[in-house]
DSSP file (Angstrom, degrees, kcal/mol; ACC not computed):
  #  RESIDUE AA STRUCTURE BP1 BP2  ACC     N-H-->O    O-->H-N    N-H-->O    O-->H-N    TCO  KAPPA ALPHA  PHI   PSI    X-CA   Y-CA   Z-CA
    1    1 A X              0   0    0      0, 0.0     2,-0.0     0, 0.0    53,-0.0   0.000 360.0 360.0 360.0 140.5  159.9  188.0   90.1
    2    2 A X        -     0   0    0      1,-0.2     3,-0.1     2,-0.1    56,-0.0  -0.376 360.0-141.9 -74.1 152.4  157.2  189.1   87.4
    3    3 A X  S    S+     0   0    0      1,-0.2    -1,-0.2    -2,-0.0     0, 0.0   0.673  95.3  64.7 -83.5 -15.6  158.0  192.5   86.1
    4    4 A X        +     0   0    0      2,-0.0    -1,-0.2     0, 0.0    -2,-0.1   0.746  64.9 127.9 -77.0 -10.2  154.7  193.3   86.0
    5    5 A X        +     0   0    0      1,-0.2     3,-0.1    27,-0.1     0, 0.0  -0.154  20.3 166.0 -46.8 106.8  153.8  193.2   89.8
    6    6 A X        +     0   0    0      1,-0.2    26,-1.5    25,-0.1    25,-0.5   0.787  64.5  30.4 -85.3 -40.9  152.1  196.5   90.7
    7    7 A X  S    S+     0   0    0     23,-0.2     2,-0.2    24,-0.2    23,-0.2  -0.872  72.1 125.5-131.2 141.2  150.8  195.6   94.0
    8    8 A X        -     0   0    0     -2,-0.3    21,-3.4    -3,-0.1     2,-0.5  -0.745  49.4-114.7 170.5 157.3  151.7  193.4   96.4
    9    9 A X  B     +A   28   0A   0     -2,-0.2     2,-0.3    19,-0.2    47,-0.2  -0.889  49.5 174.5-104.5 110.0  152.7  192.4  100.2
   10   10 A X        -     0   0    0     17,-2.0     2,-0.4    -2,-0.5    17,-0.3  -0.968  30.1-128.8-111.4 122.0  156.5  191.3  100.5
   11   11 A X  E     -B   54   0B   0     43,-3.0    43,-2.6    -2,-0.3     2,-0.5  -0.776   7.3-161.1-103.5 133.8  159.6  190.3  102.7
   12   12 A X  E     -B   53   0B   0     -2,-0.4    13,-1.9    41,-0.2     2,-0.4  -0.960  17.5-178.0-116.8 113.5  162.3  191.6  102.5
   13   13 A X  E     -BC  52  24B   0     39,-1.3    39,-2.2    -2,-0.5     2,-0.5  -0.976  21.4-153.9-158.3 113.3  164.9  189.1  104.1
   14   14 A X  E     -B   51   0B   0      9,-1.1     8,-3.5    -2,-0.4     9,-0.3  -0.875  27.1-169.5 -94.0  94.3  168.9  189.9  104.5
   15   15 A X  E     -B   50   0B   0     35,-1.9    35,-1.0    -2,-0.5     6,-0.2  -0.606  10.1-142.4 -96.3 128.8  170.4  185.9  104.6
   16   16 A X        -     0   0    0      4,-0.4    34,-0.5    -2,-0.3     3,-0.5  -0.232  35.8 -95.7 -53.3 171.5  174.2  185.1  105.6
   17   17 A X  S    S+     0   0    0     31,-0.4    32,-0.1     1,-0.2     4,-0.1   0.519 122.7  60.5 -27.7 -34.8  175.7  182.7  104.0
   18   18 A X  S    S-     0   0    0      2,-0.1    -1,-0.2     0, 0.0    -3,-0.0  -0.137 124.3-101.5-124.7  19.8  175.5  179.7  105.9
   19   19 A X  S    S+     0   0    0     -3,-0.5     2,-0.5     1,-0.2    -2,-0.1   0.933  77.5 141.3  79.0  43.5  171.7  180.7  105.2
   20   20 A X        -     0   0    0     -6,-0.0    -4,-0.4     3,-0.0    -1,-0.2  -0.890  54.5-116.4-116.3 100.4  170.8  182.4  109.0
   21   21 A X        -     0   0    0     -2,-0.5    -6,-0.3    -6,-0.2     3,-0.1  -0.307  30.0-175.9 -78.3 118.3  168.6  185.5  108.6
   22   22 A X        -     0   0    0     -8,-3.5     2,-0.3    -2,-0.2    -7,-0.2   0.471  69.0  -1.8 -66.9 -13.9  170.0  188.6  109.6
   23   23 A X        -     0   0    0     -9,-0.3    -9,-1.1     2,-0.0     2,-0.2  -0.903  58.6-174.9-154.7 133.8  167.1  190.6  109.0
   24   24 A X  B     +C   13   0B   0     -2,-0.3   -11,-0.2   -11,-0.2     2,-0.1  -0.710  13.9 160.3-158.1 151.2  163.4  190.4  107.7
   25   25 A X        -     0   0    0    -13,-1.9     2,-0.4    -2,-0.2   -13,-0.1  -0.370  34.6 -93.2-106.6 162.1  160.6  192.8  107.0
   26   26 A X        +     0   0    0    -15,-0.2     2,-0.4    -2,-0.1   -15,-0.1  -0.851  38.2 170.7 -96.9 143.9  157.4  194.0  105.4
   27   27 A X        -     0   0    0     -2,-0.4   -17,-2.0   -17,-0.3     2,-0.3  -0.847  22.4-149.4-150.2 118.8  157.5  195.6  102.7
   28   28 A X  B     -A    9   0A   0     -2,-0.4     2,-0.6   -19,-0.2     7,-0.3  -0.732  14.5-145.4 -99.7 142.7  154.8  196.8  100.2
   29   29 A X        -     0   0    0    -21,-3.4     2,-0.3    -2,-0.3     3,-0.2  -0.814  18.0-170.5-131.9 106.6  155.4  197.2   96.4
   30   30 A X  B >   -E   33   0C   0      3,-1.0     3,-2.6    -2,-0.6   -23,-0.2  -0.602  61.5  -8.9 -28.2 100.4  153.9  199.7   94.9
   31   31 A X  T 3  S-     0   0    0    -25,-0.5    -1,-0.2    -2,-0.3   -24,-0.2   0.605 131.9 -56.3  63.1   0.4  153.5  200.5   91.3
   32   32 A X  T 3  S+     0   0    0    -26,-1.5     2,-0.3    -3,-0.2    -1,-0.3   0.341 124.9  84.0  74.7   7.3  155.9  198.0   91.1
   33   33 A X  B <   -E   30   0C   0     -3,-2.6    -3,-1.0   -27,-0.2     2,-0.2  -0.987  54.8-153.9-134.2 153.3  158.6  199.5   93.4
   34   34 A X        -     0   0    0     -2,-0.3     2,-0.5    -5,-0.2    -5,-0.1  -0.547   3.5-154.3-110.4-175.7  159.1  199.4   96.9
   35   35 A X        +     0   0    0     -7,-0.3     2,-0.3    -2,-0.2    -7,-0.2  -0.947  29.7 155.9-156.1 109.5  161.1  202.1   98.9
   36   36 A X        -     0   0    0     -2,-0.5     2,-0.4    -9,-0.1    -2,-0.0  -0.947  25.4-152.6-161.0 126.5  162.5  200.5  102.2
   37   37 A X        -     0   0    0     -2,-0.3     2,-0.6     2,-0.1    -2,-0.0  -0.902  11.1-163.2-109.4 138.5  165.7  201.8  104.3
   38   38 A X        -     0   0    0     -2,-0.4     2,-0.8     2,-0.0    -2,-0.0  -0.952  16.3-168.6-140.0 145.8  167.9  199.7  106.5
   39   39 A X        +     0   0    0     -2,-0.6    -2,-0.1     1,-0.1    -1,-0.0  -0.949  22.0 154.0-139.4 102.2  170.0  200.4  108.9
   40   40 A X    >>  +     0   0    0     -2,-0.8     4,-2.3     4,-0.0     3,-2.0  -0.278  21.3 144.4-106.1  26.4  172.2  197.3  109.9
   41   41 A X  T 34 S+     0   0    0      1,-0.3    -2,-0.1     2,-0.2     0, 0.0  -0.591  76.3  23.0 -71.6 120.0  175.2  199.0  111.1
   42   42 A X  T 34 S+     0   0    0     -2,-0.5    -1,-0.3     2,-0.3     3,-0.1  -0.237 115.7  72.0 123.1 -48.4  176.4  197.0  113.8
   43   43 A X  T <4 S+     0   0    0     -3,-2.0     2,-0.6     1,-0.2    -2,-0.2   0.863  84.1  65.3 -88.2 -30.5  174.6  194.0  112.5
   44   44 A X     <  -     0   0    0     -4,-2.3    -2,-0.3     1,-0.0    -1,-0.2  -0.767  60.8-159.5-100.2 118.4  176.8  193.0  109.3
   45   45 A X        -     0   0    0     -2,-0.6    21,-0.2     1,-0.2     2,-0.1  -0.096  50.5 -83.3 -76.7 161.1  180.5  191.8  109.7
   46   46 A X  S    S+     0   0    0     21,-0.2     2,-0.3    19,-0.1    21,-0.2  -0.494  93.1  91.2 -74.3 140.5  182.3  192.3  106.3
   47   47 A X  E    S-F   66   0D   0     19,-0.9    19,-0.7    -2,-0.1     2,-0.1  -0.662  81.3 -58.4 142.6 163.1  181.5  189.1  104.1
   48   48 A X  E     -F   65   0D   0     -2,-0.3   -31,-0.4    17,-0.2     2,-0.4  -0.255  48.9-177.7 -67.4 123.2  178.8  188.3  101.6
   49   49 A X  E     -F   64   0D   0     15,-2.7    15,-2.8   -33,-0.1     2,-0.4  -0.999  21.9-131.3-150.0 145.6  175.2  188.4  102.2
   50   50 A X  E     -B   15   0B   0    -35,-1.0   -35,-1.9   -34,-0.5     2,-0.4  -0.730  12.7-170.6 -85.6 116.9  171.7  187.7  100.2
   51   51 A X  E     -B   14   0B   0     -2,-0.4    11,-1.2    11,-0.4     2,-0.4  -0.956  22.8-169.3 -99.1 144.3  168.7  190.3  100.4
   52   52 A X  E     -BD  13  61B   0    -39,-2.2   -39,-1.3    -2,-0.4     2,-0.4  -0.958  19.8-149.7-117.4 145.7  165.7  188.5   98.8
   53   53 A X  E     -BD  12  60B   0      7,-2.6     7,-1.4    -2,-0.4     2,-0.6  -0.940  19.7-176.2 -59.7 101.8  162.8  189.7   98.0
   54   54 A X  E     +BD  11  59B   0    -43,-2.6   -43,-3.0    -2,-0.4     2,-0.3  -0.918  18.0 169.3-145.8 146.3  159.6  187.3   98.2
   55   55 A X  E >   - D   0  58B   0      3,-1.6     3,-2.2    -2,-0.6   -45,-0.1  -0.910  66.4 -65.9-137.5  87.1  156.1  187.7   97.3
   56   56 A X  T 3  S+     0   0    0      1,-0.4    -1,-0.2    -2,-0.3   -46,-0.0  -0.249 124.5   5.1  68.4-131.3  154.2  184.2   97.4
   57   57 A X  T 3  S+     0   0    0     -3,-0.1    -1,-0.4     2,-0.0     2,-0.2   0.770 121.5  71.8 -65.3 -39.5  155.5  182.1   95.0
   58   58 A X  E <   -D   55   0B   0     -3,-2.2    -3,-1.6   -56,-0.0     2,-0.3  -0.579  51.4-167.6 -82.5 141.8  158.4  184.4   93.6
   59   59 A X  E     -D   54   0B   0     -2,-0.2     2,-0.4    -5,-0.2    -5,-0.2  -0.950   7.3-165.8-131.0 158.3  161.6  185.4   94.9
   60   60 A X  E     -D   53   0B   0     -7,-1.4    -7,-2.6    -2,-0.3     2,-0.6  -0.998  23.1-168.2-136.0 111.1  164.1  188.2   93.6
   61   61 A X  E     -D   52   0B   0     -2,-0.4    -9,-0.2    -9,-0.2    -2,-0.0  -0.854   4.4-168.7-128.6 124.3  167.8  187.8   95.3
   62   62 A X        -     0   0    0    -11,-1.2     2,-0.6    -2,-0.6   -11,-0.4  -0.087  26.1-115.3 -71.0 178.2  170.4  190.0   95.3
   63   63 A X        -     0   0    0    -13,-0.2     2,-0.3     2,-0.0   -13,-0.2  -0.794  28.1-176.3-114.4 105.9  173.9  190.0   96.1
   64   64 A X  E     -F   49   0D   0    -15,-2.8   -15,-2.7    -2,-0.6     2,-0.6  -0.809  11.2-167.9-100.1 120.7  175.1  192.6   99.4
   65   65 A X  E     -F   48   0D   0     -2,-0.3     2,-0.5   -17,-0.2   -17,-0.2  -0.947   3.5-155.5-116.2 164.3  178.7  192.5   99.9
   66   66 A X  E      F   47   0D   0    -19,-0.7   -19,-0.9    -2,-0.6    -2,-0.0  -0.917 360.0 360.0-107.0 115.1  180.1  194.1  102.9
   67   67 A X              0   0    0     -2,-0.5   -21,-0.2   -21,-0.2    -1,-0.1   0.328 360.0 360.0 -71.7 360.0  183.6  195.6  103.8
């Protein structure tokens, strides 16, 4: 994802493993950060999960692991 991106309309997408989305969002990024709370208690079993980020052409993924 460019580090310069001030503005922009984004999804914010919580992925399993076996690549089945647990989650997704809007999200706007501001200044070049976004500010977004989620509350998936309930939703996530302990194991390994992807949040991406994507804005058109780019994606930013992290790694969430769960206990």
């Amino acid at each position: 994802m460019k580090e310069c991106l001030e503005f922009a309309n984004a999804q914010l997408m919580v992925v399993d493993m076996l690549g089945k989305v647990i989650h997704l969002e809007g999200v706007e990024i501001t200044d070049g950060r976004f500010n977004s709370e989620l509350n998936l208690e309930g939703t996530l079993t302990p194991g390994i999960y992807l949040v991406k980020i994507l804005t058109g052409d780019d994606e930013l993924v992290r790694k969430l692991v769960v206990n």
